[in-house]
C-alpha positions in Angstrom: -3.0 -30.7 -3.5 -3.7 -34.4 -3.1 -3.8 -36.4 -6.3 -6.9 -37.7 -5.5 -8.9 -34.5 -4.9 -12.0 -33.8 -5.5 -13.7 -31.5 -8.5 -13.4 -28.0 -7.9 -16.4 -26.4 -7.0 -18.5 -24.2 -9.4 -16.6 -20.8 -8.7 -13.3 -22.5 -8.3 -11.0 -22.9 -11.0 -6.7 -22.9 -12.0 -5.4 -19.5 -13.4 -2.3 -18.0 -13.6 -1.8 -15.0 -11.1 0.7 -12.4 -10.8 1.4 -9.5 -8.5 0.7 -5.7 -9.2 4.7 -5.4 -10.6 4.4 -8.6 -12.6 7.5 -9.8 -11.2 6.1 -12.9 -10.0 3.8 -14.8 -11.7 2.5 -18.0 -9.6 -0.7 -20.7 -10.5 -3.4 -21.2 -8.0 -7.2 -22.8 -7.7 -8.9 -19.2 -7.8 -12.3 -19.4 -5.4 -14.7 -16.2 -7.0 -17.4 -16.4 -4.4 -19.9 -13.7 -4.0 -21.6 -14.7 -0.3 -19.9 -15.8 3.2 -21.9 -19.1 2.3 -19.6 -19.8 -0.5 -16.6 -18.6 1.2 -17.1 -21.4 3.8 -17.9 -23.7 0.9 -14.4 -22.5 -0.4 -12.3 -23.6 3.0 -14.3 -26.7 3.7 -13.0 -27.7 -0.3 -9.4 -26.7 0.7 -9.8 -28.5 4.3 -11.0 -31.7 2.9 -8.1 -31.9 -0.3 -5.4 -30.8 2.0 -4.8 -27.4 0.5 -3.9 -23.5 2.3 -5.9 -20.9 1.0 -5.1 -17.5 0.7 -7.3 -14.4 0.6 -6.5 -11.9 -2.5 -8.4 -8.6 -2.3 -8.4 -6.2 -5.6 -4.9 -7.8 -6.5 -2.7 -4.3 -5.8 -0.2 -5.4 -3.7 3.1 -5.1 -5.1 4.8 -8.5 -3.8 3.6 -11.6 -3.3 1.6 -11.2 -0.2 -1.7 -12.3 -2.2 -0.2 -14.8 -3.7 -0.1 -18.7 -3.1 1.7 -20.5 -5.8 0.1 -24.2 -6.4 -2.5 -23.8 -3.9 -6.3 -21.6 -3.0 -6.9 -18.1 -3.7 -10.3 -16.9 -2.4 -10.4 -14.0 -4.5 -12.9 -11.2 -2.8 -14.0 -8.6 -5.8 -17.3 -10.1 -6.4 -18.0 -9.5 -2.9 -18.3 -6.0 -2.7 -21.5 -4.5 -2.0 -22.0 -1.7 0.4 -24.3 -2.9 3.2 -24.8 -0.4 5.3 -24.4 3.6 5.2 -24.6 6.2 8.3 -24.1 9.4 7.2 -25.2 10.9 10.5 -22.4 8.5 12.3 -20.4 8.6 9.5 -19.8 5.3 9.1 -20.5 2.8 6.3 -20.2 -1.2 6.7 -19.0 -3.0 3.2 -18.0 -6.2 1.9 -14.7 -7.4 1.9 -14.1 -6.9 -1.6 -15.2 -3.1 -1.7 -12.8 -0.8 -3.6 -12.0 2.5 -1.7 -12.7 4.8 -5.1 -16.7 2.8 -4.7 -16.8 4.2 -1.0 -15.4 7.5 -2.3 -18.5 7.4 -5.1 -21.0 6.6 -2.2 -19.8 9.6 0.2 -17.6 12.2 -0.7 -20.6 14.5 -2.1 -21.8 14.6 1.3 -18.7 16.2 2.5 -17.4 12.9 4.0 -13.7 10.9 2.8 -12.2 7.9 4.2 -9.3 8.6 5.6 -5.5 6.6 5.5 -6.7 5.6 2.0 -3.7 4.8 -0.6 -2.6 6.2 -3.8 -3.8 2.9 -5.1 -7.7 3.7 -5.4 -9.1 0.4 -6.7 -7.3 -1.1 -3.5 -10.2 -3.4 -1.6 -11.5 -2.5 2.1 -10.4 -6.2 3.2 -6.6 -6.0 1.6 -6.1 -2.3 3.2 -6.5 -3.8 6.3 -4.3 -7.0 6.1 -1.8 -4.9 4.8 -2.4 -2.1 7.1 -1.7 0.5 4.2 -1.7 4.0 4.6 -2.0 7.6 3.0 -0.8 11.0 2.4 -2.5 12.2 5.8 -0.8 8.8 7.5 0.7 11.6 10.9 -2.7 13.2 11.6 -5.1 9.7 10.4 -2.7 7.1 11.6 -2.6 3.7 9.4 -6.0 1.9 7.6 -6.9 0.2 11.0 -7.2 3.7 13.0 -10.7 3.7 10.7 -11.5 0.4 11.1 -14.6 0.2 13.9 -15.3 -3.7 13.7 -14.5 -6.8 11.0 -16.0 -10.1 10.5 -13.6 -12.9 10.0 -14.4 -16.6 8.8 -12.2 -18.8 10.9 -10.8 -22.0 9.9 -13.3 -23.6 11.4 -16.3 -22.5 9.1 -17.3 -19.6 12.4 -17.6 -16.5 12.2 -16.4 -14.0 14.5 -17.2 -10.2 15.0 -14.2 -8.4 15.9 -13.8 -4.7 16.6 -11.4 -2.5 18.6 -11.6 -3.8 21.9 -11.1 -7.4 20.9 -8.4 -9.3 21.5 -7.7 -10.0 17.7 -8.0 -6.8 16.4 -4.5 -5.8 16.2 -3.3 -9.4 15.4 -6.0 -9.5 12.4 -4.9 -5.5 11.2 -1.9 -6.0 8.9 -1.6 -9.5 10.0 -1.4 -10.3 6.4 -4.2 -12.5 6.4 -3.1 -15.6 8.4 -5.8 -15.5 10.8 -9.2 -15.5 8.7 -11.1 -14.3 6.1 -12.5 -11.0 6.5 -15.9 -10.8 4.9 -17.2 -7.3 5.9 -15.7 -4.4 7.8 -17.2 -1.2 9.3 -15.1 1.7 8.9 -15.4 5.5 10.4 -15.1 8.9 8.3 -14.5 11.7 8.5 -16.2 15.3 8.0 -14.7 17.8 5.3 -15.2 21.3 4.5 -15.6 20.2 0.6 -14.1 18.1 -1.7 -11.5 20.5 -2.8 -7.9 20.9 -1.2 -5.8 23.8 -1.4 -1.8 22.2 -2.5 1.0 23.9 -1.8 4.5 22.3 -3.7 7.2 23.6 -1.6 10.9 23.0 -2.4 14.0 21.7 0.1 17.1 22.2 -1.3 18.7 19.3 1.7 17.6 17.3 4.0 17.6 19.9 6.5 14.9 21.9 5.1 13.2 19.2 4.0 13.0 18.8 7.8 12.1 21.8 8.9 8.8 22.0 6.6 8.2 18.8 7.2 7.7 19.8 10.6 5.8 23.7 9.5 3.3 21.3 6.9 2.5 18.9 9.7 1.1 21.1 11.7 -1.1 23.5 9.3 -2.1 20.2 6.3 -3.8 17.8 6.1 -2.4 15.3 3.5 1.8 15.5 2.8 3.7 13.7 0.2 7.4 14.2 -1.0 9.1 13.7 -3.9 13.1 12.6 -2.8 16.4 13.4 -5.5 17.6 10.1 -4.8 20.8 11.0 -7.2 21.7 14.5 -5.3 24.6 14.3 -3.1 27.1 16.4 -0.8 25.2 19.2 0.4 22.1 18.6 -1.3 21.6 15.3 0.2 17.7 15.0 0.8 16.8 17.4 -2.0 13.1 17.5 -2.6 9.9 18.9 -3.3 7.2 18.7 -0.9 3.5 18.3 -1.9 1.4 19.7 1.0 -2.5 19.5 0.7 -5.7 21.0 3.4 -8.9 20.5 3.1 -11.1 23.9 1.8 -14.1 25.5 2.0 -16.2 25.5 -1.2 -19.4 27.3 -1.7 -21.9 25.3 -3.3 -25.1 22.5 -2.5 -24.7 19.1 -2.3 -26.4 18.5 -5.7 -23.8 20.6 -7.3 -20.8 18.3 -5.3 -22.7 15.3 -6.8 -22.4 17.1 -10.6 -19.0 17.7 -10.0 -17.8 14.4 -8.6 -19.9 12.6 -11.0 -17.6 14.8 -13.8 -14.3 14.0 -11.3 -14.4 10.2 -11.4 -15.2 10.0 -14.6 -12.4 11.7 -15.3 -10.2 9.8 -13.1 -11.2 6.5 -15.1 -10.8 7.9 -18.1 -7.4 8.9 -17.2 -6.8 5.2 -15.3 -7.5 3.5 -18.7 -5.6 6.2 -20.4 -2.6 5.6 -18.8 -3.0 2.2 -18.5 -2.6 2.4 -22.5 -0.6 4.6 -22.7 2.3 2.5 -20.5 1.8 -0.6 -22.0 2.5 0.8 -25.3 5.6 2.5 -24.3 6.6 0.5 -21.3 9.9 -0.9 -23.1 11.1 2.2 -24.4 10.8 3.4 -20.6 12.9 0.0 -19.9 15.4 1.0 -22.9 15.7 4.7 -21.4 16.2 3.4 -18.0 19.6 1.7 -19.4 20.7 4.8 -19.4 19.4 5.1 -16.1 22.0 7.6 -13.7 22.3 10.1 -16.9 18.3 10.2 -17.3 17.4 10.1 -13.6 19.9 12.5 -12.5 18.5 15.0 -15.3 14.8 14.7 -14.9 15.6 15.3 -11.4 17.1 18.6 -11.5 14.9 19.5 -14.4 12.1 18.8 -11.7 13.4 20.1 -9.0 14.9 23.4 -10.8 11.3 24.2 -12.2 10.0 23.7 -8.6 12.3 25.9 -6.9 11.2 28.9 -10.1 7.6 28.3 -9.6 8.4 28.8 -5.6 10.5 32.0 -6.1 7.9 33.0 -8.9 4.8 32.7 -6.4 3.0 30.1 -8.9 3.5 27.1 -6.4 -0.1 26.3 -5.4 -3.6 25.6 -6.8 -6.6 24.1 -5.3 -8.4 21.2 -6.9 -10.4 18.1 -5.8 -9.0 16.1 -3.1 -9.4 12.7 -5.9 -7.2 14.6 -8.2 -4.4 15.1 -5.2 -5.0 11.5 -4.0 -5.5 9.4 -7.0 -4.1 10.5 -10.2 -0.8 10.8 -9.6 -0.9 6.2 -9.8 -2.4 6.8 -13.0 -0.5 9.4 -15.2 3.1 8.8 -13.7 4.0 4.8 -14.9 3.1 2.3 -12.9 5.7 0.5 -10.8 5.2 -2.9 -13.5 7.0 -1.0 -15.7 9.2 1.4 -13.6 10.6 -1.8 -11.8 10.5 -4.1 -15.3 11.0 -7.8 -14.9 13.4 -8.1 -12.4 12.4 -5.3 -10.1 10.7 -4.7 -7.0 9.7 -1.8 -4.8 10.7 -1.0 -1.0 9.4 1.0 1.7 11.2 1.2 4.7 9.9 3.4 8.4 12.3 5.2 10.7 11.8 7.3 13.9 11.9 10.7 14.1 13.8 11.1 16.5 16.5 9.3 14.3 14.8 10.8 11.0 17.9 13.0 9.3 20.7 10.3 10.1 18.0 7.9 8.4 17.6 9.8 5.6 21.1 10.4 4.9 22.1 7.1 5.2 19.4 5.4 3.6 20.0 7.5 0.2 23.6 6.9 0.2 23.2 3.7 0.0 21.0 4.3 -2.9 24.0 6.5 -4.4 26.4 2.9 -3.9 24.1 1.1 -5.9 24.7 0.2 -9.4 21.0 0.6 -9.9 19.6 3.4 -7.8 15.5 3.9 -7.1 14.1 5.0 -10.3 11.5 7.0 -7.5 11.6 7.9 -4.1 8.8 9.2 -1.7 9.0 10.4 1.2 5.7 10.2 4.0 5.1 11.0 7.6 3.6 8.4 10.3 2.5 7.7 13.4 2.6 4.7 15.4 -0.3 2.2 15.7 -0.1 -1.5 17.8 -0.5 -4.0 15.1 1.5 -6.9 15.9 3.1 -6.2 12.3 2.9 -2.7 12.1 4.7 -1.0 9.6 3.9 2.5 10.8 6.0 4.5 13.5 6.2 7.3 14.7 8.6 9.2 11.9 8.8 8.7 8.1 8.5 6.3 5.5 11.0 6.2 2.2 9.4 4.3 -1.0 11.6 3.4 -3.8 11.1 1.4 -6.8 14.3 -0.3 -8.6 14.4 -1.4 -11.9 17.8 -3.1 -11.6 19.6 -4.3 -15.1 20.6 -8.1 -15.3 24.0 -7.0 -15.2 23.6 -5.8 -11.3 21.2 -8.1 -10.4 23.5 -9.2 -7.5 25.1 -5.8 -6.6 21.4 -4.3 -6.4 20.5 -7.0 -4.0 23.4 -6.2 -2.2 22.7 -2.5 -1.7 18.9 -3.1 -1.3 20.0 -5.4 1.7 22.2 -2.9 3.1 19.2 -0.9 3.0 16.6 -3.3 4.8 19.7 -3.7 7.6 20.2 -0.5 8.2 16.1 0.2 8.9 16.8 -2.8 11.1 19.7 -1.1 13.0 17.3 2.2 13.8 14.5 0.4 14.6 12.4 0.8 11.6 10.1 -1.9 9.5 9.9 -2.7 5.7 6.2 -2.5 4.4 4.9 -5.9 3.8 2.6 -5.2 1.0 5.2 -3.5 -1.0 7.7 -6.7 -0.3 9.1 -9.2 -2.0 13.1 -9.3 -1.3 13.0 -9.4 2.9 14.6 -13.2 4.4 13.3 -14.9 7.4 16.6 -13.2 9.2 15.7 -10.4 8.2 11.9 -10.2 8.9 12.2 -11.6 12.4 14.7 -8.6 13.2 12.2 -6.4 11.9 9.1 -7.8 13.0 9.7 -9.6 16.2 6.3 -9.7 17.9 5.3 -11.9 14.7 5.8 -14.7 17.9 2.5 -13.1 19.1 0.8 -13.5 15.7 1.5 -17.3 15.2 0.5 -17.4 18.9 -2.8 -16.5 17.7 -2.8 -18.7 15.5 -2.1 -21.7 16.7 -5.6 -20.7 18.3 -7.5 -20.0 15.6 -5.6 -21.8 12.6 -3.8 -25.1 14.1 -3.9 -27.1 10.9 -2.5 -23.7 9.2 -5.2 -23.6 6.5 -4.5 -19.8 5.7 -1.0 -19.1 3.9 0.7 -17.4 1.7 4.1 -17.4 -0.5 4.7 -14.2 1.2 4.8 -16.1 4.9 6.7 -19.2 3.4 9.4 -17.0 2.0 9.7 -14.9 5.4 9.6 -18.5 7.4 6.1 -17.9 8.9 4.6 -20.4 7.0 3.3 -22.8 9.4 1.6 -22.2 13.0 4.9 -23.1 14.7 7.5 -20.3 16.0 10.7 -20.9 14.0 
């Protein structure tokens, strides 16, 4: 910013901003505006004092991809009405700011969800789709932008522009991380249910093989899949892991008894968000002190967890049903939150690899967590399928997530393995989830992202003085509207 500048405008003021982990803590001008009016306001402010500007959602990305130390943030939550609601298309048009968990409240009792929507339920509309995120049902629902039916973006320029799936843009704007525009309002398509409830089966693998081979079973007869990975089990029980498979159920009741019932369920669910919220705050260093001891105490919780799965298998007592919020949501409020599962220094990866390469993946990828001094604290395992985002993170395989909470002590070593990691998803042809980054280099994200050349073809177009930015472009050397 110019020493000269101007006065900040009204909603405009320096804070200090952090990312979801906490890791990185940055200082920006934070722009608060509530209409597309003030959003232009916003860029002319930044185009006229020589600043970038940066569009930050509900804050819940895990690196720095909402982030723009010493420059603009428009910050999107007070924009976050819902405009318009079809239930007989099923579609609903919201601001950019909208939290999922809000379009969940307006919907779900009339037996509609949104699909591709992430654990993270406070997650805004406009951040799912620069970051492209995606859910436990990411095989049969593809990515967030396989619901998106049109956007609005504010250009550089002050324009706006209407973009939806035939356009040009729409696949360079759809996990393009934001370097294009600011998306003001998006119309998205649902999708019918039987009811709100899901039927969850927890199912065991003892390897990677049968890990596998009900992957492959679960696919075809679920709806929603997630996997909890032994990232500490080796030899033959590489790939040891309990599989969480949820379908949608029928439920006999009227809609006014849904609305009790989901009125009861996200209360609930907030109740339980603040709880935990508490509750991990409190104890969140004597998680960090336990996790000193980290091999002895991941090691045994995992087989504790895995050896009371494999008894409630054999035992018949495996599966419930329950609401579908319960299954998507809770589990990102009771189990601690990846601030204080990665601590100060730590960060969170998630890597995609083919199928058709998915077992050699998987083997190799978690012995190279075994080699690290400081293995995942958590693993998860997903299932995919491709989409044609210029950055998109989803193929047509699996996805691993850890989170590392490496010690000062193996600060370098756990770099070390985590870029062994990233390299090898390069080698097979995989990506690293940008909104869950913070660790990948230039080197490393041009190997893994190569058509970003298209992106900053775009925007050379749209963005020639590169007004939009981010620390998360700078530190992967797209910062500027010129091809490295």
């Amino acid at each position: 910013m110019r020493d000269d500048a101007e006065q900040p405008l009204g909603f405009m003021q320096w804070e200090d901003v952090e990312s979801l982990v906490g890791s990185i803590r940055s200082r920006s001008l934070v722009a608060r505006p509530t209409t597309v009016e003030q959003c232009r306001d916003a860029l002319a402010y930044c185009r006229r004092n020589g600043m970038t500007v940066c569009a930050r959602g509900a804050g819940r990305g895990y690196g720095d991809l909402a982030l723009n130390d010493g420059q603009a943030l428009i910050d999107m939550k007070r924009m976050d009405k819902i405009i318009e609601f079809d239930e007989e298309r099923a579609t609903i048009k919201v601001e950019a700011g909208t939290r999922l968990i809000a379009i969940y409240r307006e919907v779900h009792h009339r037996l509609l969800t949104l699909p591709a929507s992430p654990t993270e339920s406070h997650s805004s509309v406009a951040g799912a789709i620069c970051a492209n995120v995606n859910g436990k049902d990411a095989w049969r629902e593809g990515s967030f932008g396989h619901q998106v039916i049109s956007m609005t973006l504010l250009l550089a320029n002050g324009e706006t522009q209407v973009i939806d799936r035939g356009h040009e843009l729409f696949n360079a704007i759809v996990g393009g991380i934001g370097l294009l525009g600011l998306i003001v309002d998006a119309t998205l398509q649902l999708k019918r249910i039987k009811s709100p409830f899901v039927e969850i089966e927890r199912i065991p693998a003892a390897n990677v093989d049968e890990l596998l081979d009900t992957m492959n079973r679960v696919e075809k007869s679920h709806d929603a899949v997630v996997v909890w990975v032994d990232a500490y089990a080796s030899n033959r029980c590489v790939g040891r892991s309990v599989i969480h498979a949820a379908k949608w159920i029928e439920h006999d009741d009227t809609e006014a008894e849904r609305k009790e019932y989901l009125t009861a369920g996200f209360e609930q669910l907030e109740r339980h968000r603040r709880f935990g919220l508490a509750l991990h705050t409190t104890f969140g260093s004597v998680l960090s002190l336990m996790l000193q001891a980290q091999r002895l105490m991941m090691y045994s919780f995992n087989g504790l967890y895995y050896g009371l799965s494999r008894l409630l298998w054999r035992l018949g007592r495996s599966s419930n049903s329950e609401l579908f919020l319960r299954f998507s949501f809770e589990a990102s409020f009771t189990v601690p939150p990846a601030h204080l599962v990665c601590g100060p220094r730590g960060y969170t990866l998630q890597v995609t690899f083919p199928r058709s390469d998915a077992r050699a993946a998987i083997v190799e990828l978690l012995g190279i967590c075994r080699s690290s001094p400081c293995p995942p604290v958590t693993t998860i395992l997903r299932a995919h399928k491709h989409d044609d985002s210029l950055l998109s993170f989803s193929e047509d395989g699996y996805s691993l997530n850890f989170e590392f909470h490496p010690k000062k002590r193996h600060e370098i070593a756990s770099r070390a393995a985590v870029d062994r990691l990233i390299d090898a998803t390069a080698r097979r042809g995989g990506k690293v989830h940008l909104a869950k980054d913070q660790v990948l280099t230039p080197r490393q994200f041009y190997k893994v992202y190569p058509r970003y050349v298209e992106l900053l073809e775009y925007k050379k177009k749209l963005d020639p003085d590169g007004l939009f930015a981010s620390d998360l472009a700078r530190r992967v050397g797209i910062g500027t509207p010129h091809t490295p």
